[in-house]
C-alpha positions in Angstrom: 140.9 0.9 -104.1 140.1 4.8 -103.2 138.5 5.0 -106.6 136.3 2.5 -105.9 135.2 3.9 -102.6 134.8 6.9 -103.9 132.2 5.7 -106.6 130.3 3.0 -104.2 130.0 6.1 -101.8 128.8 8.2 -104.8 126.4 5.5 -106.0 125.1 5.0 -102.4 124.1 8.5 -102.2 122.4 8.8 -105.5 120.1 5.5 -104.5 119.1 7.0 -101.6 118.2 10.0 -103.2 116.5 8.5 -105.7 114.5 6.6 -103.3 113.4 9.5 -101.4 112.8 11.7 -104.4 110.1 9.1 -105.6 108.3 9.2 -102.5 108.6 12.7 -101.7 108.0 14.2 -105.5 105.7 11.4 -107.2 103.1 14.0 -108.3 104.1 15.9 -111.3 102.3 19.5 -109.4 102.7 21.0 -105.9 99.4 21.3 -104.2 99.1 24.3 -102.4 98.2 24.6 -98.9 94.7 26.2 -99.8 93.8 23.2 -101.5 94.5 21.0 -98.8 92.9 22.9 -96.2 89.7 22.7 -98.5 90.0 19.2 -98.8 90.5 18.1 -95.2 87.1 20.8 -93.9 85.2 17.9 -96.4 87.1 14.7 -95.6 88.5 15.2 -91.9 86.9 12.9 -89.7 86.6 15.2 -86.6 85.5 18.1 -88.4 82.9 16.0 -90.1 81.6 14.9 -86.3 82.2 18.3 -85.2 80.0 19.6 -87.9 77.3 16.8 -86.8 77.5 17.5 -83.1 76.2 21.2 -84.3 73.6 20.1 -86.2 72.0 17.5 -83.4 72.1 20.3 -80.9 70.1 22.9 -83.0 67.1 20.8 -82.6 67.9 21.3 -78.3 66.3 24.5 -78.5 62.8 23.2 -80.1 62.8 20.6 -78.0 63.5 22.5 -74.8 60.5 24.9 -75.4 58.3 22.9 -76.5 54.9 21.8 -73.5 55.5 18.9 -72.0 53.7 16.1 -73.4 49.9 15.4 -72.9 48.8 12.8 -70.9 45.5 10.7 -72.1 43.5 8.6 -70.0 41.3 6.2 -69.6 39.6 5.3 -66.8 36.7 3.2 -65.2 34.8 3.0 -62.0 32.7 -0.1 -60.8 30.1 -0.5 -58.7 29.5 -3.7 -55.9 32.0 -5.7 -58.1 35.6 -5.8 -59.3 34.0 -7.2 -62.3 34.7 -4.6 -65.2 31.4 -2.9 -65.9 30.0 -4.1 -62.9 27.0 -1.8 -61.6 27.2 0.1 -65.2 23.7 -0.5 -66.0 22.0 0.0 -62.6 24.1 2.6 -60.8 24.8 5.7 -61.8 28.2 5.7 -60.1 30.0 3.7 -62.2 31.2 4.9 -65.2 34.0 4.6 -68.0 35.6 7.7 -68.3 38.0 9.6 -70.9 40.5 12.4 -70.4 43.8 14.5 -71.1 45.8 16.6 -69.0 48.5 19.0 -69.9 51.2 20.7 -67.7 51.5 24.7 -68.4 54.9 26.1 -67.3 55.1 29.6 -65.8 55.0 32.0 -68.4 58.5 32.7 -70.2 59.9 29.5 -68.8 59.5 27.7 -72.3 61.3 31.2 -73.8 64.3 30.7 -71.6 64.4 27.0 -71.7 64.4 27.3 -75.3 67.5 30.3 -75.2 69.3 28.2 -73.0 69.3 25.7 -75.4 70.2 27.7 -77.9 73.4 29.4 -76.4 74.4 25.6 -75.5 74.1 25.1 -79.4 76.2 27.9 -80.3 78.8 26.6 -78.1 78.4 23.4 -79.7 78.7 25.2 -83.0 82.0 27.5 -81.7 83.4 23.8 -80.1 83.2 22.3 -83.6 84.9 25.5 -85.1 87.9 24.8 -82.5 88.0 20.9 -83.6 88.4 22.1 -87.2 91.0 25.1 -87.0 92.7 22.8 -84.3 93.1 20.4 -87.6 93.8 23.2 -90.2 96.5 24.6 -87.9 98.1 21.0 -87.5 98.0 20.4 -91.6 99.3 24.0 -91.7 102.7 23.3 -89.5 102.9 19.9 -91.4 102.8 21.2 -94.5 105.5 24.0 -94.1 107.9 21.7 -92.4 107.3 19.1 -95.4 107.9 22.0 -97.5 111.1 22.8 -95.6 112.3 19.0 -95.9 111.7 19.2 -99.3 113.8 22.4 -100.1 116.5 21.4 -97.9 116.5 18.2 -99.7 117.1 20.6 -102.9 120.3 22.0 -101.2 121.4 18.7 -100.3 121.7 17.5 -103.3 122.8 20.6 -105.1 125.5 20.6 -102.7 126.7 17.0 -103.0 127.4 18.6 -106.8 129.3 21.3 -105.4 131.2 18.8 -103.3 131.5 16.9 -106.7 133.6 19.5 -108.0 135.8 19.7 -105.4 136.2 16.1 -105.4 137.7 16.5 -108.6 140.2 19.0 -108.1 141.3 16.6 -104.3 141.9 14.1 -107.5 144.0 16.1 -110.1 145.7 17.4 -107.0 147.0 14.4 -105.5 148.0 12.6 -109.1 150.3 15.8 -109.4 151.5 14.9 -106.5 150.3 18.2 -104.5 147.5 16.3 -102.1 147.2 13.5 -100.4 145.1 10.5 -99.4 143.7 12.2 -96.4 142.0 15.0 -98.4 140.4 12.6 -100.3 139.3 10.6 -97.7 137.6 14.2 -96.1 136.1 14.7 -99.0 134.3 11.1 -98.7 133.6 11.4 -95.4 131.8 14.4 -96.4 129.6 12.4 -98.6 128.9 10.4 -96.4 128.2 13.4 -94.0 125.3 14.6 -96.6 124.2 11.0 -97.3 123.2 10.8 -93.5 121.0 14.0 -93.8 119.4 12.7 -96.9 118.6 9.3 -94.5 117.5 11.7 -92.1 115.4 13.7 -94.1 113.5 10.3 -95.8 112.4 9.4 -92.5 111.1 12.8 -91.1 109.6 13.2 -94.5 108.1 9.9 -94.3 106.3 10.7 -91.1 105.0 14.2 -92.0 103.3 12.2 -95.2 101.7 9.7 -93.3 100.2 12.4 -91.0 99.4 14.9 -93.4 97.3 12.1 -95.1 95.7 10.9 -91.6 94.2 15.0 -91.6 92.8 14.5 -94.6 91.6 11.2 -94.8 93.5 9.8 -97.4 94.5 5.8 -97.6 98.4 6.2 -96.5 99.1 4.4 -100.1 98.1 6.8 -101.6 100.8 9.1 -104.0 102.6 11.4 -101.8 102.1 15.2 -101.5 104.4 17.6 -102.9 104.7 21.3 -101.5 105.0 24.6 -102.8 108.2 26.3 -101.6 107.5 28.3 -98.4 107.7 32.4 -99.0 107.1 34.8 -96.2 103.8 36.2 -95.4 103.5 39.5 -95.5 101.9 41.3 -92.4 100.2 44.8 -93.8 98.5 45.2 -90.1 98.5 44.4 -86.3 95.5 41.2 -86.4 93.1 41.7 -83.3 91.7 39.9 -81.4 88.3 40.3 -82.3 87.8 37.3 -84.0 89.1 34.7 -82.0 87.6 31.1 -81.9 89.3 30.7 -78.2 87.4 34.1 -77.2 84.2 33.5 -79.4 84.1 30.0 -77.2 84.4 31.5 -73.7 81.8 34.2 -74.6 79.3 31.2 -75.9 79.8 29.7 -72.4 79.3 33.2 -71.0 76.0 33.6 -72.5 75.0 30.2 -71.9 75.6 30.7 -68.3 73.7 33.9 -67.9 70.7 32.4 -69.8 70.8 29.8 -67.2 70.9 32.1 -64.6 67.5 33.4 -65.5 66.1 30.3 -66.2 67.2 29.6 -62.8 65.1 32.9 -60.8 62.1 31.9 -63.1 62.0 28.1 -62.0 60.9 29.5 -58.5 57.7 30.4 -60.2 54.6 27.6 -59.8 53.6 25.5 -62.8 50.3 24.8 -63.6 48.4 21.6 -65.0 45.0 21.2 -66.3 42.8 18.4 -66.7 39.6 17.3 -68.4 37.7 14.3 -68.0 34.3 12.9 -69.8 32.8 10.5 -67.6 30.0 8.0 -69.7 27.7 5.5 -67.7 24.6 3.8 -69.1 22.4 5.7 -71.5 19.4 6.3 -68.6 22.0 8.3 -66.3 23.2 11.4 -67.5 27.2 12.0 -68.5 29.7 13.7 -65.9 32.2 16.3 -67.4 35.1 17.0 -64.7 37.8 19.6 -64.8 40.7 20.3 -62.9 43.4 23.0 -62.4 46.5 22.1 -60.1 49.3 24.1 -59.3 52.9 22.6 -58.7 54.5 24.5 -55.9 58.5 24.6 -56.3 60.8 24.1 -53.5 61.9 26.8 -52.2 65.7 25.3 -51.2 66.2 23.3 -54.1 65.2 26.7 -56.0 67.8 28.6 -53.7 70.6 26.0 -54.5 69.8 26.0 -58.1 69.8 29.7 -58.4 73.3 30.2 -56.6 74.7 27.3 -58.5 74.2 29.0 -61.8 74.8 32.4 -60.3 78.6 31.1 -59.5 79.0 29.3 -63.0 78.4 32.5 -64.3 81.1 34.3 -62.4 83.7 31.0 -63.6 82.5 31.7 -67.0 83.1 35.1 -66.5 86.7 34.9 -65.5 87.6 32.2 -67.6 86.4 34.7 -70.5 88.8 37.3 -68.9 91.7 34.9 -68.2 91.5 33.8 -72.0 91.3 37.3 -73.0 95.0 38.3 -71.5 96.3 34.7 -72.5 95.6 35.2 -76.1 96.8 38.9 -75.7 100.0 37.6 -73.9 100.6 34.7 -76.8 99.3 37.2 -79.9 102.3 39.4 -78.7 105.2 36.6 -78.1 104.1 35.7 -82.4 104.5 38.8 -82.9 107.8 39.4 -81.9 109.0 36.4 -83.1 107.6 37.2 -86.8 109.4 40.4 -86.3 113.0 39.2 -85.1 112.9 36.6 -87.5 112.7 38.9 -90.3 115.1 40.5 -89.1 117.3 37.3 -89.2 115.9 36.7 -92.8 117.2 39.6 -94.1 120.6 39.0 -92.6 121.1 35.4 -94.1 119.6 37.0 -97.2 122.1 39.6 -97.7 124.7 39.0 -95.3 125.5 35.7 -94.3 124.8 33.6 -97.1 126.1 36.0 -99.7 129.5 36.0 -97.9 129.7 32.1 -97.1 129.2 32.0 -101.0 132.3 34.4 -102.4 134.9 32.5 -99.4 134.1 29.0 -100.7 134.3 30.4 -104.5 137.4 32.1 -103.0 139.0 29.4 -101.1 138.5 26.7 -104.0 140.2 28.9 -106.0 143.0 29.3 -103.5 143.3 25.6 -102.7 143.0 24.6 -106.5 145.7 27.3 -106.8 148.0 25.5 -103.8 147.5 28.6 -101.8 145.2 27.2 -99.5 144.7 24.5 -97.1 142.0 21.5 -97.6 140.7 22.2 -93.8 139.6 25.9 -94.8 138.2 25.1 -98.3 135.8 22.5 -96.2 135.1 24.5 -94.0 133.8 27.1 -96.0 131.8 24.4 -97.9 130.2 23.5 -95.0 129.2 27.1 -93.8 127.6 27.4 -97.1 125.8 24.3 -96.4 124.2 25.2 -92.9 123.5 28.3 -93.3 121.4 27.7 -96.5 119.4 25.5 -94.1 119.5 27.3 -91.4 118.0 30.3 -93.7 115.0 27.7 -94.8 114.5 26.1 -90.9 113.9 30.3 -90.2 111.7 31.1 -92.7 109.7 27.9 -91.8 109.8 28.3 -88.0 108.5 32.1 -89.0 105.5 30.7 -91.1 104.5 28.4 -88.3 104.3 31.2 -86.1 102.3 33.4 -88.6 99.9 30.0 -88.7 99.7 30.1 -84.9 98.6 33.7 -85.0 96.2 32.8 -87.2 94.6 30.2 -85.1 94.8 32.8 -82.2 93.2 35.6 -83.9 91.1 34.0 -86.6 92.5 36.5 -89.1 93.7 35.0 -91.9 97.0 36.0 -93.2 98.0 33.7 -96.3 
């Protein structure tokens, strides 16, 4: 009867794996993250709007400093009679005229329309920038923790092999009569133990899949992406600041906002219209010509209100520029020193912790094969073996996620 539930519980756990192995492994080569990034800045539906947000506003700017439109008219003048025509042929009053006007803005108001315009395009341009490293930094964080799952999922079963092993010497223990039934039964339960994190694993794998594929715009049937494992990235140099989407954004809004703040002082200058009309009447009275220059007078406290309003949206600009600037200073330096103590954990696990677990299990099976040692510390040291081997991947991919967040706050990259 134990041997029986030792084998269902080993056949259980090699269906499940199975299982998840086909959905998590189905293509025959890893894709690497550079691929994927270039695929989802052609397919990725926001980026792809983003992109045609930027392009509508670039034709702002022509619009904005372009005249106004011209008016035409047409126009007639009767004499005696509402009738049309009427008194056309014996007055020389009435007439059927034809004419344009035109308004002329103040000099330089069509210049700074047309800047103002253009600043509000570049933010348009630096807002569909955000949208897309927003997107790559999401597929970025997906990707290594799918790349985790999938190396963990390596351990697991590696492990379950190891646990195997011991399995077997439980066994030829007890039929010698030097175990008993409880050590095997810890050993299943053990199984069982790794089986759960398998169960675990499909379903967290099963979710990072389904958004990894949303990014790039793939039909969530479609095969499954396998990752390349996740090394650390090397960081030669300090990243700046310099090239910052978050920063290039507020300083858009900045410039946009002075521009407007020009265009606002310059509105308080008059606009002028012309006109010209060509007045016919019958062919024995001579033709009128008529032209006329206006002048449109602004308000002077609408211009007032105007002008402070984007004086003040200037100064918000200005200190949200400012505010941004020691935010991404503040949150460049917290990735920083998490790259940094995290190495320094690396390289403990690396050549400390891991190596260790590693010679007390080899050590303690021996012992315990040997009778010198109890089941509770062989198990024991199998299971520190276990976690720290993913607690050593869950590092180095919590690391990589904060490398791919200082990317997105500096705009450097680093992979």
């Amino acid at each position: 009867m134990r041997a029986l539930c030792f084998w269902a519980s080993v056949w259980l756990l090699a269906t499940s794996t199975a299982v998840l192995h086909g959905q998590t492994t189905a293509p025959t080569r890893s894709t690497p993250l550079r691929e994927l990034r270039q695929e989802l800045e052609r397919q990725n539906p926001s980026v792809i709007a983003g992109e045609k947000a930027h392009e509508a506003s670039r034709l702002e700017a022509k619009q904005a400093s372009a005249l106004p439109d011209t008016n035409l008219m047409v126009q007639h003048f009767g004499v005696g009679s509402p009738r049309p025509f009427a008194g056309y042929t014996n007055s020389n009053f009435a007439y059927i005229g034809l004419g344009a006007s035109q308004e002329l803005p103040f000099p330089g108001k069509r210049k700074l329309r047309g800047e103002v315009a253009e600043r509000g395009s570049e933010t348009t341009r630096i807002s569909a920038d955000v949208i897309r490293q927003d997107a790559i930094q999401k597929l970025t964080e997906d990707y290594i923790q799918l790349s985790y799952l999938q190396q963990t999922l390596a351990l697991l079963e590696e492990n379950t092999r190891s646990l195997g092993d011991i399995e077997k010497i439980v066994e030829s223990r007890y039929r010698v009569g030097q175990g008993n039934q409880q050590e095997i039964l810890k050993a299943q339960l053990q199984h069982t133990r790794i089986l759960n994190e398998i169960t675990m694993h499909h379903r967290e794998v099963g979710q990072l899949q389904a958004e990894i594929k949303s990014l790039l715009n793939r039909p969530q049937q479609s095969d499954d992406i396998l990752t390349e494992p996740v090394t650390a990235t090397a960081i030669e140099a300090l990243p700046t600041t310099s090239q910052s989407i978050e920063l290039q954004s507020r300083r858009a809004r900045l410039n946009e906002a002075e521009a407007a703040t020009h265009l606002a002082n310059l509105e308080t200058k008059p606009d002028f219209n012309v006109q010209y009309m060509w007045q016919r009447t019958d062919e024995k009275f001579r033709d009128y010509y008529m032209a006329t220059f206006g002048i449109r007078l602004p308000n002077r406290g609408r211009a007032k209100a105007a002008i402070a309003e984007a004086s003040l949206k200037q100064q918000q600009a200005n200190a949200e520029y400012e505010a941004a600037q020691r935010e991404l200073e503040s949150e460049v330096q917290k990735q920083l020193v998490f790259i940094h103590t995290a190495d320094e954990q690396l390289k403990v696990y690396r050549e400390g912790l891991i190596p260790q677990s590693t010679a007390t299990l080899r050590a303690a099976t021996a012992s315990y094969e040997s009778g010198k040692q109890d089941f509770e510390t062989l198990m024991s040291a199998f299971n520190d073996v276990l976690q720290l081997q993913i607690e050593f991947q869950r590092n180095l991919a919590e690391r990589e996620i904060a490398v791919a967040k200082l990317e997105r706050l500096t705009g450097v990259t680093l992979q």
